[in-house]
Each structure stands twice: as C-alpha cells, then as structure tokens.
C-alpha positions as CSV (number, residue, x, y, z in Angstrom):
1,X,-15.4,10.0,-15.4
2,X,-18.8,8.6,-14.0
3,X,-20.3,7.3,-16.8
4,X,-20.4,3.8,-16.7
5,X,-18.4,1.7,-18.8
6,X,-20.2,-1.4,-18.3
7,X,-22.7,-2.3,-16.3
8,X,-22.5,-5.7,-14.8
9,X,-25.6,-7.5,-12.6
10,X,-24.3,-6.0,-9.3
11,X,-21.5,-4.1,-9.9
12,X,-21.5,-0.8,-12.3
13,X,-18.0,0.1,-13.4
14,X,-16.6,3.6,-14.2
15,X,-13.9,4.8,-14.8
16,X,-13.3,5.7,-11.0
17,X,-14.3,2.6,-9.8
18,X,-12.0,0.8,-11.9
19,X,-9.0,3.4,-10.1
20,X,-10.6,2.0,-6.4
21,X,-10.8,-1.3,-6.9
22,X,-7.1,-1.3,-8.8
23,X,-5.6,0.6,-5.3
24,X,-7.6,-1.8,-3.2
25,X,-6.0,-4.5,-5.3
26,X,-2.6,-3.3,-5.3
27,X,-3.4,-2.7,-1.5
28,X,-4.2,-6.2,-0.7
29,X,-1.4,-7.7,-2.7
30,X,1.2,-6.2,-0.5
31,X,0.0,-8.8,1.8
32,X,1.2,-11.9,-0.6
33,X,4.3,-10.5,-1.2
34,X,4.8,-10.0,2.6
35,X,3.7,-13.5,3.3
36,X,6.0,-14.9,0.4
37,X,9.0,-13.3,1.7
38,X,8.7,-14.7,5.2
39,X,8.1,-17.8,3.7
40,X,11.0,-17.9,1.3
41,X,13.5,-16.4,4.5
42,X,11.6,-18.9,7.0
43,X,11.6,-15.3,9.5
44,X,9.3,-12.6,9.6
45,X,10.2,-9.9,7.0
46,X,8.8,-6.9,5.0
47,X,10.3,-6.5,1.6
48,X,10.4,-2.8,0.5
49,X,7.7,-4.2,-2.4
50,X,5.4,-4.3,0.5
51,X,5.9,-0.4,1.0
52,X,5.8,0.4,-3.0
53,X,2.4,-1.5,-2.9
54,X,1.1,0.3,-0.3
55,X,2.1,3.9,-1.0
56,X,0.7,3.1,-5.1
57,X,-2.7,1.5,-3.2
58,X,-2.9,4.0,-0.9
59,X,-3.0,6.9,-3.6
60,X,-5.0,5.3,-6.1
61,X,-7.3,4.7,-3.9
62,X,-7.2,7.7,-1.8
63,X,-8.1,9.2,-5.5
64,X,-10.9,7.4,-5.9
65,X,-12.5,8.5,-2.6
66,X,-11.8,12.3,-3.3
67,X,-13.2,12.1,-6.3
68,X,-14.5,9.6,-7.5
69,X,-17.1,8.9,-4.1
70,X,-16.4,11.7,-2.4
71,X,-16.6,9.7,0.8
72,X,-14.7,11.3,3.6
73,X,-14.6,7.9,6.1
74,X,-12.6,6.4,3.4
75,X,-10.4,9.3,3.2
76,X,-9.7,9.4,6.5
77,X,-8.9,5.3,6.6
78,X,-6.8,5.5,3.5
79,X,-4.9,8.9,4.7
80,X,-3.2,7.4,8.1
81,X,-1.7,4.4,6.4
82,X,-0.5,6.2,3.1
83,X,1.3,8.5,5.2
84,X,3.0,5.6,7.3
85,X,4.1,3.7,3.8
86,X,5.5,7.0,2.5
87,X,7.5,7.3,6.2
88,X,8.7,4.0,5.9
89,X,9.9,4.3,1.6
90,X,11.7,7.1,2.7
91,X,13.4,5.9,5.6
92,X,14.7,3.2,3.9
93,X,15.6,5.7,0.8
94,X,17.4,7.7,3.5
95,X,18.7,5.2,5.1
96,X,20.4,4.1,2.1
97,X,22.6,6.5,2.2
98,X,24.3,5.7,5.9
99,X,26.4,2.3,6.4
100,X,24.2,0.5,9.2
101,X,26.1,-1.5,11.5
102,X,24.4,-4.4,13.1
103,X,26.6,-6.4,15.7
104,X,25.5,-9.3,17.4
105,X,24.2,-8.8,21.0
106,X,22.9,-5.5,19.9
107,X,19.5,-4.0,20.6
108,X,17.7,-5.5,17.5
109,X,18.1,-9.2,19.4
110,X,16.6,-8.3,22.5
C-alpha cells in the first residue's frame, strides 16, 4: 500500500496517504459541525456528530501513522484525543440509558 497512485508536483499519494489525509479531514470537519450547531442554538454546544467525527478521524488517522508512516510523535498526538472521543461516545451511549434530570438552580447553572 506504498506505491503511489499518482504523483502530483508536491504531493505523492498512496494509498495510506489518502487514509491520513481522509482522518485529518474527517478530523477537522468536526470543528464546522461544532461551530454550526452553536450557531444554529445561538449557545455553545457539541453535537454527538462532533464525537463520531472525531473517533472515525482519530482512527483513520491513527492507521495511517502505524502503518502507513510509522511515525510515533503522531501516534502519540492522535492516541490521547481518540481515547477522549471514544470516553465521551460512550458516555453519552451510556447515559442514554438513565433519565437525566436537570432542574433549574442546579449545578450545571453555576
């Protein structure tokens, strides 16, 4: 999965390389959909997209720096924050499961 599959002035593409720079762009778009939401809700929120888009990022890219670069400083940056976006998807998954009661006054509006 080296070979290149075409080779463009500056940028060489194989088929890892095209796995990196999907996850880094699945990565990155988590970002619009954050910024939509708060838009769209006029308040600061982060849709469960946001976690899906970074736990599918975080792999496929996490994939191409095992194998594809073998580079362990990008292991090591991708690793930390996969591991929070799989906390947080199953929290919420979890959480799910449990009736949450919020009531005015409570700790979530200090």
């Amino acid at each position: 999965m080296h070979e290149a599959l075409a080779d463009l002035h500056l940028l060489t593409l194989t088929p890892w390389k095209i796995i990196g720079l999907l996850g880094t762009l699945l990565f990155t778009a988590r970002w619009f959909v954050q910024f939509y939401a708060t838009k769209k809700q006029k308040k600061v929120v982060v849709p469960m997209s946001f976690w899906y888009l970074s736990v599918v990022g975080s792999v496929l890219t996490l994939a191409y720096f095992i194998w594809g670069k073998n580079d362990s400083v990008g292991i090591i940056q991708t690793a930390f924050p996969m591991l929070v976006s799989f906390y947080n998807v199953f929290a919420h998954l979890r959480s799910r499961n449990h009736e949450e009661t919020v009531r005015p006054g409570g700790p979530e509006e200090t």
